[in-house]
C-alpha positions as CSV (number, residue, x, y, z in Angstrom):
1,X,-143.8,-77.2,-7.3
2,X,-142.9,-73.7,-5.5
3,X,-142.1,-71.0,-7.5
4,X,-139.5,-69.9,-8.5
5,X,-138.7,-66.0,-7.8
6,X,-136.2,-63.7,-10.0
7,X,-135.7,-60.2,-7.9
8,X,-134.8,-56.9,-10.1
9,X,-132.9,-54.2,-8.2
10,X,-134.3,-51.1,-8.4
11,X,-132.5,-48.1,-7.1
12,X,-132.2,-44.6,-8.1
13,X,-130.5,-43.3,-11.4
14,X,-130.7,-46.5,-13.3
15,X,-130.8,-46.8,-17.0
16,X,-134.2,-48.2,-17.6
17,X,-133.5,-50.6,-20.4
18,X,-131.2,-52.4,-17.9
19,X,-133.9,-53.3,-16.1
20,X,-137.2,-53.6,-18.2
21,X,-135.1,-55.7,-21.0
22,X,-134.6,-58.9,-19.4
23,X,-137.3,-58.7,-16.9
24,X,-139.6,-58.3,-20.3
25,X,-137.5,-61.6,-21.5
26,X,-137.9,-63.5,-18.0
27,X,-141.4,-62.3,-17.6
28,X,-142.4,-63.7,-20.8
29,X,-141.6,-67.5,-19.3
30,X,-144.1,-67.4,-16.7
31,X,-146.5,-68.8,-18.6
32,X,-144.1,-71.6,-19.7
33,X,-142.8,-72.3,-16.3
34,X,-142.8,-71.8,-12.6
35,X,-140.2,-68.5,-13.4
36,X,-142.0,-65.5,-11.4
37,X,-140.7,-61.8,-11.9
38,X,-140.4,-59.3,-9.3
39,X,-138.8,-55.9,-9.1
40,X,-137.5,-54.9,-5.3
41,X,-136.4,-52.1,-3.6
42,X,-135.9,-50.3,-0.5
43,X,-139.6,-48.8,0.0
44,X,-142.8,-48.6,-2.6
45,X,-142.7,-45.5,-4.2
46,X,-141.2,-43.9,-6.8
47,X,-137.6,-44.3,-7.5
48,X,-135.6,-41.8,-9.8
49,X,-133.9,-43.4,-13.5
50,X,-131.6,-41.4,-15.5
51,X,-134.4,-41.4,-18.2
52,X,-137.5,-38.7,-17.5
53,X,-139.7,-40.9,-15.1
54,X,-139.7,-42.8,-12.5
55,X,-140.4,-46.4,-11.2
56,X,-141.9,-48.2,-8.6
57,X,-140.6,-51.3,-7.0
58,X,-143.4,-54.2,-6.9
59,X,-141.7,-55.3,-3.0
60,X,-139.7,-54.2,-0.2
61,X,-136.5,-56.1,0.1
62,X,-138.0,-57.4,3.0
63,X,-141.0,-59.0,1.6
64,X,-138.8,-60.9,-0.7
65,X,-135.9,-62.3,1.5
66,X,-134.7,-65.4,-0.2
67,X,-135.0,-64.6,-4.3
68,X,-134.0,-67.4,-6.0
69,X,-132.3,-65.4,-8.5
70,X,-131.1,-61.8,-8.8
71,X,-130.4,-59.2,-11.4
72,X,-128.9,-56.2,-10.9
73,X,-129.3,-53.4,-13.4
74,X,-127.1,-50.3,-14.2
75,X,-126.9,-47.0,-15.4
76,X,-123.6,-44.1,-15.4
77,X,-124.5,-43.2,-11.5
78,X,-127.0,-45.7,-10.3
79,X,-124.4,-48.5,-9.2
80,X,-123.2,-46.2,-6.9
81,X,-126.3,-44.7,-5.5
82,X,-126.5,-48.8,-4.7
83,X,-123.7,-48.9,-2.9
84,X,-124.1,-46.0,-1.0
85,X,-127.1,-47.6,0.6
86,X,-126.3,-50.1,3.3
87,X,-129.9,-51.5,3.3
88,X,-129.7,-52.5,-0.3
89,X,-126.3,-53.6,0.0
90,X,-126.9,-55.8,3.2
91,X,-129.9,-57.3,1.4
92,X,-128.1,-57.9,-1.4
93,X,-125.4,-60.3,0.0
94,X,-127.7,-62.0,2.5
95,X,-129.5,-62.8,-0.7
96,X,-127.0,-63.6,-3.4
97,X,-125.8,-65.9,-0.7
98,X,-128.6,-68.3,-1.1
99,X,-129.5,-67.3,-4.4
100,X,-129.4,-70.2,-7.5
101,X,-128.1,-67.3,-9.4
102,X,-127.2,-63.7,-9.4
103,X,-126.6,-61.5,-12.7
104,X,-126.0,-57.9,-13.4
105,X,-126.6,-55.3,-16.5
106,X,-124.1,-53.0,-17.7
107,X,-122.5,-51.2,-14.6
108,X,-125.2,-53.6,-12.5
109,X,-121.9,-55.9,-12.1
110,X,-119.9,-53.0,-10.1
111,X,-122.4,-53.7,-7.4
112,X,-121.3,-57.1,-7.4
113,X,-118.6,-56.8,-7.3
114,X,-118.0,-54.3,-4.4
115,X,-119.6,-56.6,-2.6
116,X,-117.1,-59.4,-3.9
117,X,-119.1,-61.3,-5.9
118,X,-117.0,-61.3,-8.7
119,X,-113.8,-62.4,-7.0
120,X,-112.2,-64.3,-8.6
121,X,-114.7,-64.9,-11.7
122,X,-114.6,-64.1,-15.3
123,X,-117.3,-60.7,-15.9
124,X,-118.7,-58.3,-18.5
125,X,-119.8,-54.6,-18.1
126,X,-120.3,-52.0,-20.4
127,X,-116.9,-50.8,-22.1
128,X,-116.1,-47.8,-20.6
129,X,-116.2,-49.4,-16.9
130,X,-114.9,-52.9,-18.2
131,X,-111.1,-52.2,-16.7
132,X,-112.3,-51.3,-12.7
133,X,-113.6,-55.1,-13.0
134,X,-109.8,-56.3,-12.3
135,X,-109.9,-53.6,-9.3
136,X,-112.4,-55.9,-7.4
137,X,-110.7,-59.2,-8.3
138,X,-112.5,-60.1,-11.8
139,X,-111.1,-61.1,-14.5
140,X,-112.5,-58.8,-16.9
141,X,-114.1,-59.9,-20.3
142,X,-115.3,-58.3,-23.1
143,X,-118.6,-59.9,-24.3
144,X,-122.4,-59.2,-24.6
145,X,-123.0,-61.9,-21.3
146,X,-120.3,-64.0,-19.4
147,X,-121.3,-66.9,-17.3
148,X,-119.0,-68.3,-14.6
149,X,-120.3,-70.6,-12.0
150,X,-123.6,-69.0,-10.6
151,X,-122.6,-65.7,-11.9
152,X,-123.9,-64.0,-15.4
153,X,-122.9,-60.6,-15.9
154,X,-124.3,-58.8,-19.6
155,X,-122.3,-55.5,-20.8
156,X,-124.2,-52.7,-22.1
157,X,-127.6,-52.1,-21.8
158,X,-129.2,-53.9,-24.9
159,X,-126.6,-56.8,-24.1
160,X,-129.1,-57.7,-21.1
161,X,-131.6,-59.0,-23.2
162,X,-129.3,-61.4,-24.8
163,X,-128.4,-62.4,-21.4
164,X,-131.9,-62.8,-20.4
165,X,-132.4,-65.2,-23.4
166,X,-129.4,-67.7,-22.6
167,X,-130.4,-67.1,-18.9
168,X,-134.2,-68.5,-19.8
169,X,-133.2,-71.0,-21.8
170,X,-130.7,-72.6,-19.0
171,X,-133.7,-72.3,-16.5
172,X,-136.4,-73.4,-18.6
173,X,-135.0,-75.2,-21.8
174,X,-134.3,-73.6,-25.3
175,X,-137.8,-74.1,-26.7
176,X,-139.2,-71.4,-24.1
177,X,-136.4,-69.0,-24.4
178,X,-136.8,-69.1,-28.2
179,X,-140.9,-68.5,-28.0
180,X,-140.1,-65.6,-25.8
181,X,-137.8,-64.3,-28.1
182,X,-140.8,-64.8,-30.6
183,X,-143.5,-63.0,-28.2
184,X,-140.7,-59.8,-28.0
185,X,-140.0,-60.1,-31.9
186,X,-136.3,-59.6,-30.9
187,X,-134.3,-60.0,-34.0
188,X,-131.8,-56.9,-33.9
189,X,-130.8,-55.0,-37.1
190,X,-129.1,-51.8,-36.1
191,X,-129.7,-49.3,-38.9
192,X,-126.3,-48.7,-39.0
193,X,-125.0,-52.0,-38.7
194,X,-122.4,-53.5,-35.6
195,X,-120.7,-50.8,-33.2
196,X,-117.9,-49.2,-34.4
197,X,-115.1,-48.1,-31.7
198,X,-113.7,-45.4,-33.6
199,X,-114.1,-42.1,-31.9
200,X,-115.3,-43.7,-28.6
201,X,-112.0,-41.8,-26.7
202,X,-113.7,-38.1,-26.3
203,X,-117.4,-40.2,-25.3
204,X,-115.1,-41.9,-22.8
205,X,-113.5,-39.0,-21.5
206,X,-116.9,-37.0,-21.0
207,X,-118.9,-39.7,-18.9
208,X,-115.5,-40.6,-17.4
209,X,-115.8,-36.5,-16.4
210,X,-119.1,-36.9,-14.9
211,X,-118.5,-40.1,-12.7
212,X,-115.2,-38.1,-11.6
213,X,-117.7,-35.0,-10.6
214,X,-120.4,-37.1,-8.9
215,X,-118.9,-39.8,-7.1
216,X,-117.1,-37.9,-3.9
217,X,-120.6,-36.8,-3.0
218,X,-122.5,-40.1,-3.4
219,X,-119.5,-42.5,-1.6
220,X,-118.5,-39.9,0.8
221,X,-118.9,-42.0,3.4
222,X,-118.0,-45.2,1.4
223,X,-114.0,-44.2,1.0
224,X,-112.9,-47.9,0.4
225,X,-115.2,-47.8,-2.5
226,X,-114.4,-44.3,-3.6
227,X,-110.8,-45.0,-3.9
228,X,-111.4,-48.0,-6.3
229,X,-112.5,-46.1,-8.7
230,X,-109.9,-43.3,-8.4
231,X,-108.1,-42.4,-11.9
């Protein structure tokens, strides 16, 4: 039986967690299945986060072609450092459109949907991006991971973990997903118990302030894009 390949995005000024939290979910199935894990990017070396070091992508996008799945991670600037590159962009649709699946972390599903992935579908991103969803075509929902048709977007960072979980299970079966949830000893209990949305307004404002600062220089020559995302 031929393996079957799961490509993470890397690109610069990602958060991290986006990334390393489901593929540490996904990567814990190869053992159970014929899942493999693969991080991908536009050349082998080391590639900026938005966290004090750096990462570097496993393959080129052109040694891995034809993923069978896809998952896009996030970050405040990174989606847009994505679709400011045409290779990664190009590669990205020639792929999701053979793809069995293609999924997104946090801001992740803004790269999606530029490309217009999301058309038409139900998504998730992280809260303080969830409205420009509806800009692109989505119907925008809040939830820690939305499925619709061979879409699954996951809001906020942590939230791709649960997504990774429901993901394994549908490609493996439950029993795996839940013995990698063992191997991980996820069982969240925030210290100070579920969010709390009071006082999220000036938080909102300030990373609203620094998109609004950044993003004329990284999409200059994306204007389309730019004006999407316009106040």
């Amino acid at each position: 039986m031929p393996e079957r390949t799961i490509a993470f995005v890397v690109f610069p000024e990602i958060t991290p967690l986006d990334l390393v939290g489901p593929l540490q979910v996904l990567q814990a199935l190869e053992g159970l299945s014929d899942l493999r894990t693969v991080t991908v990017g536009e050349r082998i070396e080391p590639v900026a986060t938005d966290l004090p070091f750096r990462i570097v992508p496993a393959r080129t996008f052109d040694e891995v072609p034809e993923p069978y799945g896809i998952i896009v991670p996030g970050g405040l600037l990174g989606p847009f450092h994505a679709m400011a590159s045409d290779r990664l962009m190009g590669w990205l649709k020639r792929a999701a459109s053979t793809a069995s699946f293609v999924g997104s972390v946090c801001t992740g599903s803004l790269v999606l949907a530029a490309l217009g992935l999301l058309e038409g579908k139900k998504a998730t991103t992280h809260w303080s991006f969830l409205p420009h969803l509806a800009r692109f075509g989505a119907t925008p929902v809040k939830g820690r991971w939305v499925e619709d048709g061979n879409v699954i977007t996951a809001a906020g960072v942590s939230a791709g973990i649960d997504m990774a979980l429901a993901l394994g299970a549908r490609l493996t079966n439950e029993s795996a997903a839940k013995t990698a949830q063992l191997i991980l000893e996820y069982e969240p209990q925030p210290p100070f118990g579920p969010i709390t949305w009071e006082g999220s307004a000036p938080l909102l404002q300030a990373m609203g302030g620094v998109v609004a600062q950044q993003l004329p220089t990284i999409l200059r020559e994306k204007p389309e894009l730019l004006a999407k995302f316009a106040p």
